[in-house]
C-alpha positions in Angstrom: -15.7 -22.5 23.0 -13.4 -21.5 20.5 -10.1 -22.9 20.8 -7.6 -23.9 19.0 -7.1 -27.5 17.6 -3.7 -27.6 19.2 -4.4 -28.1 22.4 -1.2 -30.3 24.2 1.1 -27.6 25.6 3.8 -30.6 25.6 3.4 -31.3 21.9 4.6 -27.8 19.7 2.4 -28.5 16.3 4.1 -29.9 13.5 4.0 -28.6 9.8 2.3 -32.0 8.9 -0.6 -31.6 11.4 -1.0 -27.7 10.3 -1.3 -28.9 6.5 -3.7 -31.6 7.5 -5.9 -30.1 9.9 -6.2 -26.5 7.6 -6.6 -28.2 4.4 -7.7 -25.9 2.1 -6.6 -22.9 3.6 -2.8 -23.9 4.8 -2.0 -21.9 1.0 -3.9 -18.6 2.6 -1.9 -19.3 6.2 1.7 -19.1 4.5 0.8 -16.5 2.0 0.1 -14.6 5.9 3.2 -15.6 7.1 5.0 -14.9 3.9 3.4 -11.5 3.3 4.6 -10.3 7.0 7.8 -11.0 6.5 8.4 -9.5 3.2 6.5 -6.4 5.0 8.6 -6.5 8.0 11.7 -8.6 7.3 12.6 -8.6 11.0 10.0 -10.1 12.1 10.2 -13.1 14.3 7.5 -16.0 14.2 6.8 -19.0 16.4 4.3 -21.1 17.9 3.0 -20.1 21.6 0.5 -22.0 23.8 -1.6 -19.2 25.2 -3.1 -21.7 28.3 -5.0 -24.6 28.9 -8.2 -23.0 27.7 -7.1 -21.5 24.2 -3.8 -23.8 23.4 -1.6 -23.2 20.8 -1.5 -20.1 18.3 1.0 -18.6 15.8 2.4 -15.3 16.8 4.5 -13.1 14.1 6.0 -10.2 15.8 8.3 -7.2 16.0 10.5 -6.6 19.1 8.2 -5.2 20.7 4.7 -6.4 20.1 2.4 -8.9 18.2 2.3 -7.9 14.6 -0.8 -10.8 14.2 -1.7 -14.1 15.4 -2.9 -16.9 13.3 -5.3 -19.4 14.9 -5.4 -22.9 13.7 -9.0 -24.3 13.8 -10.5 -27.5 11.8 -10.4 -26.5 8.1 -10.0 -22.6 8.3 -8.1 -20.7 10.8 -8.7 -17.2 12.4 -5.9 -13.9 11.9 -6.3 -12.0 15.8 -5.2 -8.3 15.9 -4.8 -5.8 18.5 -5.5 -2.4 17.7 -4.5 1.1 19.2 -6.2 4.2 19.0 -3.8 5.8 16.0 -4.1 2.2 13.7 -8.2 2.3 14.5 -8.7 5.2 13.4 -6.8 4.7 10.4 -8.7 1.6 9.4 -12.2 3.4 9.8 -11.0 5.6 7.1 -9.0 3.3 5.0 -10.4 0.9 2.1 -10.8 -1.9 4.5 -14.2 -3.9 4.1 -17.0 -2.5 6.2 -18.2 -5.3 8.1 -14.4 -5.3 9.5 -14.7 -1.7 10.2 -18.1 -2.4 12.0 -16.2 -5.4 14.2 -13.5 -3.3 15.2 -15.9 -0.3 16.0 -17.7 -2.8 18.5 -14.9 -4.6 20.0 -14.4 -3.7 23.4 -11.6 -1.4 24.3 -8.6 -2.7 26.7 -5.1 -1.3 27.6 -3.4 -2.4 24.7 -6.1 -1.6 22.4 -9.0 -3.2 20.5 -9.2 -7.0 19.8 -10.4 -8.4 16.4 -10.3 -12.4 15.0 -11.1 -12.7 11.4 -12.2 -16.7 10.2 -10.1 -17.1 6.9 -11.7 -19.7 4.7 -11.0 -18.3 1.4 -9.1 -15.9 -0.2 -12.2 -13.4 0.0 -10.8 -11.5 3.0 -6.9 -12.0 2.4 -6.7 -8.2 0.5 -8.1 -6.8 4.0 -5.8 -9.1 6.1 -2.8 -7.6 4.1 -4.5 -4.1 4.5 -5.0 -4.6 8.5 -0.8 -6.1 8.4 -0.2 -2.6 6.9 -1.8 -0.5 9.7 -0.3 -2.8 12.5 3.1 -2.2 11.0 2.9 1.4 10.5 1.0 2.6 13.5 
């Protein structure tokens, strides 16, 4: 099961546990965070505990809708997007890395679009992260 390591909706994750439970990779998490913001100065950002079964997640957003959500696992963490039609097709023919293109291609299709979750362990995948920020704030 892939869940977060947050997972008491009474107890909102502290900056402390994030830096200690990420290790590594809390750098790559704020650079995220930081990069959205300068991107999208408006945009709001908190903690949200999605249920008992996937517990707590970050969540930047615009007024409107979730720009991307960061997932907080044991060492690494996970960016989730959500995709229309206009942003999809932009990505298939945008730089963005193949085997992203291929996991978006294959994700199933709901309502509000097509879902993806990237692992971030390294900086490897950050330049497409930024690049997938890009289409979800222009489309």
């Amino acid at each position: 099961m892939d869940t977060s390591i947050f997972m008491d909706k009474k107890v909102t994750p502290e900056e402390d546990e994030l830096i200690r439970s990420l290790g590594n990779t809390y750098d790559l998490w704020h650079e995220i965070v930081d990069y959205v913001h300068l991107q999208y100065p408006k945009a709001m950002d908190g903690w949200n505990f999605s249920g008992d079964k996937y517990g707590w997640s970050f969540r930047i957003k615009d007024s409107k809708r979730a720009i991307v959500y960061l997932l907080p696992r044991e060492g690494y963490f996970k960016a989730a997007f959500v995709f229309g039609q206009k942003a999809t097709d932009a990505i298939m023919n945008s730089g963005i890395s193949e085997p992203i293109k291929t996991e978006l291609q294959a994700a199933r299709v709901y309502a509000e679009g097509r879902g993806i979750r990237l692992e971030i362990r390294n900086e490897d995948i950050i330049t497409d992260i930024k690049g997938l920020i890009d289409m979800k704030l222009k489309y």
